[in-house]
ROMI-434357 format. One record per residue (C-alpha): residue in one letter; x, z, y. Coordinates in pm, whole numbers, plus 50000, padded with zeros to 5 digits. Layout:
N
AXZY...
***
This chain:
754
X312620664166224X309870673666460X309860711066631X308130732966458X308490764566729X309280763067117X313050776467039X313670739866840X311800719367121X314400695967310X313590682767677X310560687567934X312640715568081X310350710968421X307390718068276X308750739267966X311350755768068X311540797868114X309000811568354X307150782868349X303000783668299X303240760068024X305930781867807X304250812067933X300700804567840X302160792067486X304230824767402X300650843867542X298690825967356X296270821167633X296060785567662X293080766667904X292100730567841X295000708167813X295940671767856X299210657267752X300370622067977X303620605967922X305370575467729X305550571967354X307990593767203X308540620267458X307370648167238X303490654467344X302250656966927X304990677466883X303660701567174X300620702667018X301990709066700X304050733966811X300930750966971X299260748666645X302090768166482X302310794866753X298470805066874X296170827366614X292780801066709X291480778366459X293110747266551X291980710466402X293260680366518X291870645266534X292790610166590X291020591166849X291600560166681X290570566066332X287310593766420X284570587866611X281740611066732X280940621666375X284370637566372X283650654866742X280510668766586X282210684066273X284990700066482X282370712666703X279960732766388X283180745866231X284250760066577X280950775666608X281450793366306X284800805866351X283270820366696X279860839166541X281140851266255X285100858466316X284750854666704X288220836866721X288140806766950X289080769066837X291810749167007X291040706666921X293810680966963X292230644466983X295740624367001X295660589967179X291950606367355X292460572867617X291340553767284X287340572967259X284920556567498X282670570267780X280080585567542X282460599467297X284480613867597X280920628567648X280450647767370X283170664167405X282340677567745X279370697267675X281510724567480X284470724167647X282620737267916X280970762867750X284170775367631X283630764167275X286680747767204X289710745067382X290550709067435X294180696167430X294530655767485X297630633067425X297580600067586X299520572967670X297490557767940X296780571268345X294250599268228X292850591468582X291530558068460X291620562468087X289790595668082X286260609568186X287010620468481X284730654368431X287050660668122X290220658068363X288940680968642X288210709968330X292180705668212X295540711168332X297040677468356X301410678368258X303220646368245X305730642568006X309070622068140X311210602667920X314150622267743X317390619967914X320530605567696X321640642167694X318080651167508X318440620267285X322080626967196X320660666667095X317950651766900X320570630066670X323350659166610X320250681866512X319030653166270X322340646666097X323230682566110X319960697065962X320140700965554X316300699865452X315440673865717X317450655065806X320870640465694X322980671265680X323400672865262X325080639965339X328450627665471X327510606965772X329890591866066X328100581166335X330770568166614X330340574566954X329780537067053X327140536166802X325350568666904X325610552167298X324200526167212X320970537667017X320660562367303X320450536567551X318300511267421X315830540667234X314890546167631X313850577667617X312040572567289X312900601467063X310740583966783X312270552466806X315740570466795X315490585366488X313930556666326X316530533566414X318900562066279X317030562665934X317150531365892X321100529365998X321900554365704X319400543765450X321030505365437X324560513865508X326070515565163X328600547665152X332480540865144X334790549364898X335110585065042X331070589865010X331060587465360X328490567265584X330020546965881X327600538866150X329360515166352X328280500166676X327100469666476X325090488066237X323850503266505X322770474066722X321250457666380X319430492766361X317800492066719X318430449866847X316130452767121X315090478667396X311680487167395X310000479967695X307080499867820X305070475167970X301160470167934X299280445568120X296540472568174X298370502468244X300220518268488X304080496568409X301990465468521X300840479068862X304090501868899X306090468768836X304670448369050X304250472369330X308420476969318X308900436969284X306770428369588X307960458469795X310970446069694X310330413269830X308780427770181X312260452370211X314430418470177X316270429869905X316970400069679X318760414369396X315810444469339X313660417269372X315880393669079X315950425768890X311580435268883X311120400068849X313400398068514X311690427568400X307900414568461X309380381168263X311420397667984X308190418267908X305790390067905X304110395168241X302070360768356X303840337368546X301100327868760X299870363968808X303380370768979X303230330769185X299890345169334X301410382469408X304240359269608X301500336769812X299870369969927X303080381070056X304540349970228X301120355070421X301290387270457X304810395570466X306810365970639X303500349870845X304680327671121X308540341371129X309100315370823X305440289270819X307600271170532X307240302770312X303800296270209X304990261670151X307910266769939X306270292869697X303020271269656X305630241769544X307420265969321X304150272669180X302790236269128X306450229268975X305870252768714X302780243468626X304710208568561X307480221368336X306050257768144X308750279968031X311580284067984X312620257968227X310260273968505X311980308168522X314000283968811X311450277569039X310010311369000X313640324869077X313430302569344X310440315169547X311390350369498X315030344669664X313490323769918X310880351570014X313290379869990X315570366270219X313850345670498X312590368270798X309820389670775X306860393971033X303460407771014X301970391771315X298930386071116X298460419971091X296340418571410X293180409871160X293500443570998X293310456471349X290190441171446X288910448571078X290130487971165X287910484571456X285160465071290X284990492971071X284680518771346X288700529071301X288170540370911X292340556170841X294270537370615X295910556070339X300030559070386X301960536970168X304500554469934X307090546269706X307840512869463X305280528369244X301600518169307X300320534269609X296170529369509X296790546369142X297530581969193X296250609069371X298310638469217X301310629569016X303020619769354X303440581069293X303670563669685X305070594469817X308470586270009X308230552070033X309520536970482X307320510370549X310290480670677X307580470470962X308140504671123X311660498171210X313660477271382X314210443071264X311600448171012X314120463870764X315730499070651X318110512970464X316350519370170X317320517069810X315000493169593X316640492269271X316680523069011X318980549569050X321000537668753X321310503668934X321640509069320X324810490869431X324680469369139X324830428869313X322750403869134X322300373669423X325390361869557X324750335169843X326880307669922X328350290370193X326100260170178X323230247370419X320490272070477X321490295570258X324970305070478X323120313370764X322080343670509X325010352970330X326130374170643X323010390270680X322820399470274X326030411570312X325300439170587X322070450170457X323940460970095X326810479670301X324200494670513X322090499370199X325600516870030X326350538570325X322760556770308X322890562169954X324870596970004X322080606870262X318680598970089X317290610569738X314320598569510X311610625569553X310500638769181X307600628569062X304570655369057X304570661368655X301210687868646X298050688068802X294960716368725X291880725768840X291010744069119X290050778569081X287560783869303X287150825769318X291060827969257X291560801369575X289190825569818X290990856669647X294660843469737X292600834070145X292250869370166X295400883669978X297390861970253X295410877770506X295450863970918X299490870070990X299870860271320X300630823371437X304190834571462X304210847571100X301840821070975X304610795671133X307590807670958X305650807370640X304990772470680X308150758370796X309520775170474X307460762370248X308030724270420X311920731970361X311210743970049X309230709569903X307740728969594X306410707569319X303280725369131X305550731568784X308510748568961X309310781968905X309770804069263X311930834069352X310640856569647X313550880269776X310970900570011X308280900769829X306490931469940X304960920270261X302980895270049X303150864970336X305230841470114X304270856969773X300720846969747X301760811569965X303900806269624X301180816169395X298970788169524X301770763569553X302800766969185X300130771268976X301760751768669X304930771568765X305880806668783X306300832569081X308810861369054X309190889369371X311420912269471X309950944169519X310570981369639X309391013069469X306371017869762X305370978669714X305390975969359X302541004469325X300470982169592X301110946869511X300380957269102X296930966169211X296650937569426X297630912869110X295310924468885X292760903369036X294130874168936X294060858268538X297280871168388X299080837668370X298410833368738X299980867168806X303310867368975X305660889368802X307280919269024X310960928568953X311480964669131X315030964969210X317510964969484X318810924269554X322280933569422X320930939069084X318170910869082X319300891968734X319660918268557X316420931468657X314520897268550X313400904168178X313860866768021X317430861868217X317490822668091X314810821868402X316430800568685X314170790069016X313820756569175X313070776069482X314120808369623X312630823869910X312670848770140X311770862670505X314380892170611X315510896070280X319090898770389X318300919070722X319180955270609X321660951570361X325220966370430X326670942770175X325300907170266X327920885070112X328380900269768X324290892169713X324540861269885X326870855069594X324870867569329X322090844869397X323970814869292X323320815868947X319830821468980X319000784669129X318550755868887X320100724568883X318570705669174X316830738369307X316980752269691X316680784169888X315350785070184X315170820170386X314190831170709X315960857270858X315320874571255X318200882371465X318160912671628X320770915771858X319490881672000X316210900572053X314390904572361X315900935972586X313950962972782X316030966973050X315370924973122X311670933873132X312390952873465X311560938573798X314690934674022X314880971574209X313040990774005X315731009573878X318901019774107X322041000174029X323461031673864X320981034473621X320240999173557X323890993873472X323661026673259X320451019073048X321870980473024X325230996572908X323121020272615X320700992272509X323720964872455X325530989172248X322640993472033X322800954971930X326520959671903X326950989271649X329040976571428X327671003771109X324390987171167X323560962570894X320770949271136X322840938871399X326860938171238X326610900671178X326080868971340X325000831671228X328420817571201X329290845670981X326270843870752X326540805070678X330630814570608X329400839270351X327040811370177X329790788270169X332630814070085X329800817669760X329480781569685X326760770669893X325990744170121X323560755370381X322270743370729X321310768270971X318680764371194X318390796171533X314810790171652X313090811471952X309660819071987X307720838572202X304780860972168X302210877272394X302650918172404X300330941372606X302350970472706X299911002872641X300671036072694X301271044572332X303701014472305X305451029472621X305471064772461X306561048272141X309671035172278X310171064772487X308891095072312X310891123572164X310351113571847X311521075571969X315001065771755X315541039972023X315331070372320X318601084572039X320121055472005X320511052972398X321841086172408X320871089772796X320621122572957X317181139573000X316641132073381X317841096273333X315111097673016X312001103473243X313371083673490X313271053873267X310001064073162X308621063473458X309501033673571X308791015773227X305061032373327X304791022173692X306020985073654X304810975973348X302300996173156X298920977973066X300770943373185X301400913372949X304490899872895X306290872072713X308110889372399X311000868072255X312840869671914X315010843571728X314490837771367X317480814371162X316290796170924X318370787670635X318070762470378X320410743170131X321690746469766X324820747569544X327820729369702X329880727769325X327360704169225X325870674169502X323950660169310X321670695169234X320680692869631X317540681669614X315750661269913X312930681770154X309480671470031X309030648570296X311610622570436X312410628470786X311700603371033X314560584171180X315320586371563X312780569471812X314930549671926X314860533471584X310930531171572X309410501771631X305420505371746X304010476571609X300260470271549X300770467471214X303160498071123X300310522870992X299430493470748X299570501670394X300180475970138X296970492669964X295240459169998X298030436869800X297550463969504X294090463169545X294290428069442X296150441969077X293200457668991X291060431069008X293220416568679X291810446068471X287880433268572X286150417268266X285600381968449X287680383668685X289920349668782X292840341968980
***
């Protein structure tokens, strides 16, 4: 049942999906060096072997675990041939490439970077650790997530569906109970789905109707246990204990109950997890509890005593004990006087539950409030999976020590409840590449010097917008080119699409063509009203859609307000910035009291108002409260944000005469009489020519997403930081818990002991 062509390919929709690089660079068959990262069973053979099908290079493919550098060196001559005598390149899968060492990582590297072959790696393992690192700065990195239940439940209707291979010559039932359940305990394991399928209809017997019956108990004799991805040398064994001891810190017992039943239920050392809980009763609780270090050490010694299973109590034990007694990090102050020792080196930020020290790109630590930093040492922050969050595994009592907690449990979880509507878990970065050096100095000087004012908005955009490097970017105003290339280098595992007119098109197509052709944005020329139909694959849809004054001139703002809906993707934003003009700085205020005689004040203040208040004007016809009442008339839920700024303006002559000149459509629009004209003139001239003065404009800034579906808003890339008043400045708040990983990877050190 494996895909065979990118059509039959289920799941990996954020790297995959239309108008991504990935699917782009596959259908152009114009792929770079490549390396595959994800769990067993997510589908990266089957990309490979779907590239295989699709690209017109010689491809070969090799195991890592069965060749050696033999095998490297005959995949290397026959791709020499292929490229003297037929000049067609060579594209080389090594699956499981974590499992060659250093010098057969080696050769490889020599003609990948001559351009020999094309490499494309699977692994399993943190291709940061597991992979010469020279081989990972020549590749696109793309992470591979686990399949959702809705891929899994695709992947079994296509298998019993499917004549030639799979079950579909045959009458099979498979109830829905049954199909739940090998969804849920195949975790994301497409492989160990349809295995546990197989062997569910090859040993079921047929009834008297011919018909196979998968029942829920077949099916649970079929699949009995979940698989588990945990390996004490890989990334589930930091990740795991990262989330159980930030856990533990946060004083959330029953995340804490839950990491520690996973560490245990996957084999994880007992003592390896007693020493992660000394650390932190030092650490962690210090002199608020002096007992801590006490209890868990006892808890410790008692196990040693009694061995499993009987010691899962006193290991329960010292993790409800720590995650409930009060925290303090007084002994912080040595870190201090290390920082200082150390001439004030800056600490890296901690992140999420995820190991902090691991990765540098993928985005694990990113999002994670450090509880020190707030007020009583805690926030409302959600330690348990998303799947689990609410869920109550530690119950106190009303007895001794342990009812002086129960109240305090208690009003954490509500508190923890209530902010589960306002925060999300920020995705996980899922692509990394190279940097291209001549194509990063190419975009420098395609963006150009904009202004700070311009170079502002573009940034505050982008910060709204929170783009991830695979997502796929809509640019409403693409002609001026200050967010287009600003997307280009934010998504370079993505896709960029702009709006363009007629006059822009012919410019920015030259300007493109210095970039490599998957790197290209593509430019739809057509009005905004007509937008999807314009976009050639129309199964496209944008995480991000963007735009500065892209609504400004348009007569008809809410009927393309409404067509942009169906452009966003589940989860996707838009974030626009749009100036107000009839908020915009007047002439007439520029004056100097007495310059102008009452008369003629009042006149040119009466022409200049009604300029902003033409109600034909597209530019000026509308107002904020009506433009957020048009997104959410649409569907949207939007915030809008009316931000001033000012700029310095020199007021030349030809600026005076531009305003003022016959040719001037402001001088029409005022509609004044000739000898009211000069007069105006003149005055503009005497009071204020060659002077400086303080321009002002107002730009709104809109963000949000689709209001028929919550759960597609996605967070801002960065979590915003929680009223002063809530902030607590303590010597230890910019300390990282980079130090307590550091002690994981000491376990992976040949020789190392606890």
């Amino acid at each position: 049942m494996r895909p065979r062509t990118l059509a039959d390919y289920v799941g990996q929709t954020a790297i995959l999906g239309p108008g991504k690089l990935l699917r782009r660079a596959i259908q152009a068959d114009q792929l770079s060096s490549l390396i595959f990262y994800g769990p067993p069973g997510t589908g990266k053979t089957t990309l490979a072997r779907v590239i295989a099908n699709t690209t017109q290079a010689q491809f070969i493919s090799i195991n890592a675990v069965l060749s050696g550098v033999k095998a490297i060196r005959d995949a290397i001559a026959a791709a020499q041939d292929r490229r003297g005598q037929f000049n067609q390149r060579t594209i080389l899968f090594v699956d499981e490439v974590h499992r060659f060492n250093k010098a057969q990582q080696d050769a490889l590297l020599p003609w990948v970077e001559n351009g020999t072959v094309i490499l494309i790696g699977a692994t399993t393992e943190n291709p940061y650790f597991e992979v010469n690192k020279a081989l990972v700065s020549r590749s696109r990195l793309f992470q591979l997530q686990p399949l959702t239940a809705d891929d899994l439940r695709e992947i079994a209707a296509r298998a019993l569906s499917d004549p030639q291979r799979g079950y579909g010559d045959r009458s099979v039932n498979l109830e829905p109970s049954a199909l739940d359940h090998l969804v849920n305990v195949a975790n994301g394991d497409a492989r160990a789905l349809l295995n546990a399928l197989e062997l569910a209809v090859e040993t079921t017997p047929p009834d008297a109707a011919g018909t196979v019956q998968i029942t829920l108990s077949v099916a649970e004799d079929s699949i009995q246990q979940r698989a588990v991805l945990y390996d004490k040398e890989g990334d589930a064994h930091f990740d795991t204990i990262s989330a159980f001891i930030k856990s533990l810190r946060g004083s959330d017992p029953d995340a804490a109950l839950y990491w520690l039943a996973r560490m245990v239920y996957a084999g994880e050392d007992p003592r390896f997890i007693f020493r992660r809980m000394l650390i932190l009763a030092g650490e962690d609780v210090g002199l608020a509890d002096p007992h801590a270090v006490a209890v868990v050490n006892s808890c410790a010694q008692a196990f040693d005593r009694i061995g499993l299973p009987e010691g899962r109590y006193p290991l329960a034990q010292a993790a409800l004990y720590l995650a409930t007694c009060p925290k303090s990090n007084s002994v912080m102050g040595f870190f201090d006087a290390l920082a200082a020792v150390e001439s004030e080196q800056q600490a890296e930020i901690p992140n999420p539950l995820k190991d902090a020290s691991r990765d540098k790109t993928l985005g694990h630590g990113q999002g994670y409030l450090y509880p020190h930093a707030y007020r009583d040492h805690w926030v409302e922050q959600q330690y348990l999976p998303s799947s689990l969050q609410g869920q109550v595994f530690y119950q106190p009592s009303a007895q001794g020590y342990e009812d002086s907690i129960r109240l305090q449990v208690a009003r954490r979880r509500e508190a923890q409840l209530a902010a589960l509507s306002e925060t999300a878990t920020l995705p996980e970065l899922l692509t990394y590449g190279p940097t291209d050096r001549a194509q990063a100095r190419w975009l420098q000087r395609a963006m150009g010097e904009p202004g700070e004012r311009l170079a502002q908005i573009r940034d505050r955009v982008f910060t709204q917008l929170g783009p991830q490097r695979h997502h796929v970017v809509l640019d409403l105003s693409a002609g001026s080119g200050l967010l287009l290339w600003e997307a280009v280098r934010q998504v370079p595992e993505g896709g960029v699409y702009g709006c363009v007119s007629l006059s822009d098109y012919a410019a920015l197509s030259e300007q493109i063509q210095q970039l490599a052709p998957l790197s290209r944005p593509i430019l739809v020329q057509a009005p905004l009203a007509e937008i999807k139909s314009a976009i050639a694959d129309s199964a496209v849809r944008f995480d991000g859609i963007i735009g500065r004054n892209a609504l400004l001139g348009l007569p008809d703002k809410a009927s393309v307000i409404a067509q942009l809906a169906p452009l966003l993707a589940a989860g996707g934003r838009l974030v626009l910035a749009e100036s107000v003009p009839r908020l915009a700085q007047r002439l007439y205020a520029l004056l100097p009291a007495g310059a102008l005689s009452d008369a003629r004040l009042e006149q040119l203040t009466a022409a200049e108002e009604a300029i902003y208040a033409n109600p034909s004007d597209p530019k000026v016809n509308w107002s904020v409260d009506q433009l957020t009442t048009w997104f959410e008339q649409s569907g949207w839920t939007v915030e809008a944000d009316l931000q001033p700024s000012e700029t310095e303006l020199q007021l030349t002559p030809a600026l005076i005469e531009r305003w003022f000149g016959q040719q001037s459509q402001y001088l029409q629009q005022l509609a004044l009489s000739p000898d009211d004209t000069e007069a105006v003139r003149q005055t503009f001239r005497q009071h204020l020519q060659q002077r400086a003065i303080r321009w002002q404009q107002w730009t709104l800034f809109i963000s949000g997403a689709i209001a028929a579906a919550p759960d597609r808003a996605r967070a801002p890339a960065s979590a915003a930081a929680p009223p002063d008043s809530k902030i607590q400045r303590s010597r230890g708040s910019k300390r990282t818990d980079s130090q307590a990983d550091s002690q994981d990877r000491s376990e992976r050190r040949p020789g190392s002991t606890l």
